[in-house]
Kinemage of the C-alpha trace (Angstrom):
@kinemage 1
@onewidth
@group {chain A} dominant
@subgroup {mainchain}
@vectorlist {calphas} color= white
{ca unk a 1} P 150.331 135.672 98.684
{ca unk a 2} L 149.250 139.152 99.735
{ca unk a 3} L 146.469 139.463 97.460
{ca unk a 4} L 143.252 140.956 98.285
{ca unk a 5} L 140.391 138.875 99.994
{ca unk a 6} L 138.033 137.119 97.492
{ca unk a 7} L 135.601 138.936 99.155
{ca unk a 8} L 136.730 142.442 99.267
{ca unk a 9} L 137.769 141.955 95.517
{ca unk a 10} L 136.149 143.569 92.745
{ca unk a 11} L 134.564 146.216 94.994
{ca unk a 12} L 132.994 143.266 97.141
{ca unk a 13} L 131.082 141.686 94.094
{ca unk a 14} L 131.704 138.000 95.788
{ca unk a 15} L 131.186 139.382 99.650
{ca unk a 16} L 128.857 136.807 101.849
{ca unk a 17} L 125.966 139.846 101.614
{ca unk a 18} L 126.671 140.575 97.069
{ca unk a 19} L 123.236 138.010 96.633
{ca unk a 20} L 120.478 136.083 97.584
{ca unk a 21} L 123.120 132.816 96.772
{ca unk a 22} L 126.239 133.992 98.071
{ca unk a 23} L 127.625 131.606 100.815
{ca unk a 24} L 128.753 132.553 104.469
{ca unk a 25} L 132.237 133.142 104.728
{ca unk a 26} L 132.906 129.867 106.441
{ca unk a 27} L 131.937 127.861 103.380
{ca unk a 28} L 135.051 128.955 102.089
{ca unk a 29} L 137.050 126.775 104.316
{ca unk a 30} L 136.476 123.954 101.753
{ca unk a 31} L 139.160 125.132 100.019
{ca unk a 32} L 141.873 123.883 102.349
{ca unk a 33} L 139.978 120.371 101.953
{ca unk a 34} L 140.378 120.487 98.455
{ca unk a 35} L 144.291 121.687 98.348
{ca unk a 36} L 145.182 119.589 100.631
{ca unk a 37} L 143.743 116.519 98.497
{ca unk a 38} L 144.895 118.151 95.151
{ca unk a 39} L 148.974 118.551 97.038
{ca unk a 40} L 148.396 114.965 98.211
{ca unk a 41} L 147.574 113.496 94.592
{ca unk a 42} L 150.173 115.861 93.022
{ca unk a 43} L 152.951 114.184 95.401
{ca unk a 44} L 150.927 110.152 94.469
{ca unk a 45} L 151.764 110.801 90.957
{ca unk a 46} L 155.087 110.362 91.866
{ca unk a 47} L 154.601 106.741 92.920
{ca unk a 48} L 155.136 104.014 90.859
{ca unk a 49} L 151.506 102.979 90.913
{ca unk a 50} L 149.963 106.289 89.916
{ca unk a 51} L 152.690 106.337 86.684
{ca unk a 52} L 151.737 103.289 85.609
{ca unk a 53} L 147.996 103.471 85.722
{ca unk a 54} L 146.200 104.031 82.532
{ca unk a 55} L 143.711 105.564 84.390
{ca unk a 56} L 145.755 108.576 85.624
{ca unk a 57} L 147.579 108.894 82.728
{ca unk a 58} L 143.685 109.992 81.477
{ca unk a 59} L 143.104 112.649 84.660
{ca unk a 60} L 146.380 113.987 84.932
{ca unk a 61} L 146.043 116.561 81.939
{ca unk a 62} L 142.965 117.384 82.583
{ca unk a 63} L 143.652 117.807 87.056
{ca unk a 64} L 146.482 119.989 85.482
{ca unk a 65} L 144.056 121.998 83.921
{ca unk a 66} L 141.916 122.660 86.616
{ca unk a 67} L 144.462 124.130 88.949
{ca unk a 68} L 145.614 126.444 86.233
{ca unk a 69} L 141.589 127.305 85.518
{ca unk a 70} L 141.530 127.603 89.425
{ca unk a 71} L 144.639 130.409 89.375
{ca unk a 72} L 143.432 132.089 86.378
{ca unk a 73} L 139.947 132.477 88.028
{ca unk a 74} L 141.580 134.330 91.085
{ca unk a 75} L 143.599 136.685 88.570
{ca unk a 76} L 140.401 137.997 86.795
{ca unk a 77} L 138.688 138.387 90.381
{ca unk a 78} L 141.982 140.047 91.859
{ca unk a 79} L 141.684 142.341 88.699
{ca unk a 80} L 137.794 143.117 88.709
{ca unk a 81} L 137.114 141.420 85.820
{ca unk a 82} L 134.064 139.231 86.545
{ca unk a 83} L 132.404 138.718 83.534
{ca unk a 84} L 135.597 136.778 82.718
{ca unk a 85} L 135.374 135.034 85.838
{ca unk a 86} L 132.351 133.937 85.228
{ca unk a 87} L 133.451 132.084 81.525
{ca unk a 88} L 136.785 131.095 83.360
{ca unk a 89} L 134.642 129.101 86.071
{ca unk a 90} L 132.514 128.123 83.097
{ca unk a 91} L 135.755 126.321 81.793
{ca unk a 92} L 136.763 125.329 84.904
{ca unk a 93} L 133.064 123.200 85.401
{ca unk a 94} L 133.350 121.896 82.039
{ca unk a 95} L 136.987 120.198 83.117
{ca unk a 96} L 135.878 119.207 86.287
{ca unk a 97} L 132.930 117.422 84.650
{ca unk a 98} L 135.108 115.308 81.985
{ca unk a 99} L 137.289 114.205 84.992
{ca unk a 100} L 134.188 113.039 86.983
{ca unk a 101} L 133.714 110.748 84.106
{ca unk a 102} L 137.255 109.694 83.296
{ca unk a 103} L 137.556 108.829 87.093
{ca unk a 104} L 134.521 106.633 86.128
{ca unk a 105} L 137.544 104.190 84.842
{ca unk a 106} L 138.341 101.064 87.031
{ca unk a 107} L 140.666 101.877 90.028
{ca unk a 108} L 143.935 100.358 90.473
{ca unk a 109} L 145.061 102.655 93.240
{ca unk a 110} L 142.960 101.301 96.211
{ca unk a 111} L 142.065 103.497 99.021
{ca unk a 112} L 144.625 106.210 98.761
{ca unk a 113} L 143.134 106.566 94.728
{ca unk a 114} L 139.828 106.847 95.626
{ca unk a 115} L 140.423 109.622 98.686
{ca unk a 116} L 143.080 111.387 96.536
{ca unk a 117} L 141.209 110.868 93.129
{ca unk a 118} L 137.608 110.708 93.006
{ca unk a 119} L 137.159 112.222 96.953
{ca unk a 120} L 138.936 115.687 95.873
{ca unk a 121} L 138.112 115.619 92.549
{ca unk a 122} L 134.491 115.380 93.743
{ca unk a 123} L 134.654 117.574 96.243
{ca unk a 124} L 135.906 120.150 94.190
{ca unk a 125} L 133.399 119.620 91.105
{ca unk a 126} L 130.368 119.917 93.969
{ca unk a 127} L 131.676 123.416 95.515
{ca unk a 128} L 132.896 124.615 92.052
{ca unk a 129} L 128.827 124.087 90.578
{ca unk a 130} L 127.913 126.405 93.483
{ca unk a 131} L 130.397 128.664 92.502
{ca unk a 132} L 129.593 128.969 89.923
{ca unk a 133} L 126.166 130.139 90.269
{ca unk a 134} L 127.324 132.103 93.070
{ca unk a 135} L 129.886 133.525 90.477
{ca unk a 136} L 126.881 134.134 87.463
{ca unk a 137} L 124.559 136.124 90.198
{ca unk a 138} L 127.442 138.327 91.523
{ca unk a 139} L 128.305 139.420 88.188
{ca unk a 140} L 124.829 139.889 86.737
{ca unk a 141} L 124.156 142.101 90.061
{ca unk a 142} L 127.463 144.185 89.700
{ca unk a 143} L 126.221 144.627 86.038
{ca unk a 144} L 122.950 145.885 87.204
{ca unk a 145} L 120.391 143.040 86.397
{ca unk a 146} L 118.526 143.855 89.746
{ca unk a 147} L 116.180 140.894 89.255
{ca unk a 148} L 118.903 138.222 90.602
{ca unk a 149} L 118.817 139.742 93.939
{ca unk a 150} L 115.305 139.229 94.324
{ca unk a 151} L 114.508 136.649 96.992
{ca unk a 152} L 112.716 134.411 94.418
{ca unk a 153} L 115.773 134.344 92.448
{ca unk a 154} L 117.875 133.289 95.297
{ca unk a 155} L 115.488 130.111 95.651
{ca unk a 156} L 115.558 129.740 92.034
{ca unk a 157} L 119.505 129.670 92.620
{ca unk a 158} L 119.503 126.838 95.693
{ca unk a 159} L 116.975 124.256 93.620
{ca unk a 160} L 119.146 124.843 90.599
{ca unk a 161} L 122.180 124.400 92.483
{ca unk a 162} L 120.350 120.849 94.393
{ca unk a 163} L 119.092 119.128 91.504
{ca unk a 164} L 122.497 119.459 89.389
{ca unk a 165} L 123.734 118.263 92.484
{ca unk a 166} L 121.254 115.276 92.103
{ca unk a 167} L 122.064 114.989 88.612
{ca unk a 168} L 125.439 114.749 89.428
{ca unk a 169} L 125.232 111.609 91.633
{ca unk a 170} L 122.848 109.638 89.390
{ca unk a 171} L 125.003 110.422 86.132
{ca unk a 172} L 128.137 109.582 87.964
{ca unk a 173} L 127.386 106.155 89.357
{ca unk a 174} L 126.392 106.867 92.916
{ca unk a 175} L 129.966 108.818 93.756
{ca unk a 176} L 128.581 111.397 96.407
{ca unk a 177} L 131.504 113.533 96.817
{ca unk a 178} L 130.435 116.411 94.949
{ca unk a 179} L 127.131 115.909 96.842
{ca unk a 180} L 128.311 116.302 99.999
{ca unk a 181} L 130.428 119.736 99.138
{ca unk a 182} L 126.775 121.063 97.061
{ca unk a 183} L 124.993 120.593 99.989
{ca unk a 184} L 127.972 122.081 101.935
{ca unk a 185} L 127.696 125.521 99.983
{ca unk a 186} L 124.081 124.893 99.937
{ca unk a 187} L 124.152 124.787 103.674
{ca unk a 188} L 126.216 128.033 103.926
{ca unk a 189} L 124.293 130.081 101.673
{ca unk a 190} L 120.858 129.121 104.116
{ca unk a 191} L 123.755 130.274 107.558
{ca unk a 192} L 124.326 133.353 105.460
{ca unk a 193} L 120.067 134.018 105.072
{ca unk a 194} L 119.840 134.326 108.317
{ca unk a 195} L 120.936 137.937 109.343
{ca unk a 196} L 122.492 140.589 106.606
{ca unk a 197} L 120.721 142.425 103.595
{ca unk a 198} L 119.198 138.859 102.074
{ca unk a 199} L 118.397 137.695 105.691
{ca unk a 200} L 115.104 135.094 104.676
{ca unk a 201} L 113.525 132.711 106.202
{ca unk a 202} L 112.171 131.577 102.854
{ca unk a 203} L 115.701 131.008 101.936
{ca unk a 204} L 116.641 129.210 104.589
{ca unk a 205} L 114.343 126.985 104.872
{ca unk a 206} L 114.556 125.889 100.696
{ca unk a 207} L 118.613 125.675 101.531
{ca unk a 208} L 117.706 123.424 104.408
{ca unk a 209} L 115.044 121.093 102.464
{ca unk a 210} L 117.487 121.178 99.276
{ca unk a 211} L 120.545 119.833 101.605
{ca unk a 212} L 118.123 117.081 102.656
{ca unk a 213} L 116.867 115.888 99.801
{ca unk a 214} L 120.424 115.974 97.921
{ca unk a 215} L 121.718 113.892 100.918
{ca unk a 216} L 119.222 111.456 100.687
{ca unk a 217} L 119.257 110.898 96.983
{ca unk a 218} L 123.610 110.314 98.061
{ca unk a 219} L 122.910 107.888 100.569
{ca unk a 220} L 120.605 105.828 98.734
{ca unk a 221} L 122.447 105.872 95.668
{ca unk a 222} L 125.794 105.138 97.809
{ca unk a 223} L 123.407 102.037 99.452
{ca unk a 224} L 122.633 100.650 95.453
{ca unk a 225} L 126.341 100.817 95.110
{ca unk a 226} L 127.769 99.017 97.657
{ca unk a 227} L 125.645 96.593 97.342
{ca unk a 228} L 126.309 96.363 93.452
{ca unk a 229} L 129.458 95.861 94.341
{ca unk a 230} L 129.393 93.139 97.620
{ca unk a 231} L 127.356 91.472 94.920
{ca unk a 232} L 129.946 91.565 92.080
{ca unk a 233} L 132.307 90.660 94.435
């Protein structure tokens, strides 16, 4: 709405070049993914079927919550202020996280639940965990901790960023939605390694064996469910 660029906010603190972690520009693009799902499940509450399930009636405070986390996180970035950004997308996590386990609930919705539900709520939990950590190593360089944009750090950053990502699927039940948009920023942070002031091949090459091993951990534990659940059936 005529605010400045993410990226060109706060003096260029979150810019594709700020850190060893920060993602290429295009990883951004997730963001239309995830509005479009969260305008789609705004407008589902209105059904019938979303009212009346117990289920939503759970998420809905807490989805709520997230998109005003998600507005007041772009304020403090707008304004410079990114040690607040950083407890803001702290906050922001933390919701995200109780909704990955309220959506752990039995579905009454059907298909259109589990895309607008659990496939944008996941989504959005696995691109807001790198994020944040993007987030945390922007501010500590803008404050002048010089150590997180050493190129160790930056792997230290991807592995951290994998095995929540990991953790994520094996705590949820198999869901691999917020695996697949980890491994996304993941994927974009290893694009943005390869030319610019962090350009390393070291980097690339742990982004690219971290998006591998997070996608096979998903589509094994997405085999285990299915099958739990042909079996069940």
């Amino acid at each position: 709405m005529g605010g400045t660029p993410i990226s060109e906010a706060a003096g260029g603190a979150l810019s594709a070049d700020a850190t060893p972690i920060a993602p290429a520009g295009a990883a951004f693009s997730i963001w239309s993914v995830i509005y479009l799902g969260l305008a789609g499940y705004a407008l589902w509450q209105l059904t019938p079927g979303a009212r009346r399930s117990p289920r939503q009636h759970a998420v809905r405070p807490w989805a709520l919550a997230s998109a005003l986390l998600n507005a007041a996180w772009i304020w403090t970035v707008q304004l410079g202020w990114l040690a607040v950004s950083v407890l803001v997308i702290i906050a922001l996590l933390a919701v995200l996280i109780r909704l990955m386990f309220l959506l752990g609930a039995p579905r009454t919705g059907g298909l259109v639940e589990t895309v607008l539900a659990d496939g944008t709520f996941g989504l959005y939990l696995g691109w807001v965990t790198v994020a944040f950590l993007a987030n945390t190593y922007a501010w500590l360089a803008d404050a002048g901790v010089d150590v997180v944009t050493r190129i160790q750090m930056g792997v230290v950053g991807i592995v951290v960023a994998a095995a929540i990502a990991v953790a994520t699927i094996l705590l949820s039940g198999g869901r691999v939605a917020p695996a697949l948009a980890t491994s996304w920023g993941i994927a974009w942070v290893a694009a943005g390694r390869t030319e610019g002031a962090y350009e390393s091949p070291e980097l690339v090459w742990t982004g690219v064996f971290a998006v591998v091993g997070v996608l096979t951990v998903a589509a094994g534990a997405l085999r285990q469910r299915t099958a739990a659940e042909r079996t069940a059936a």
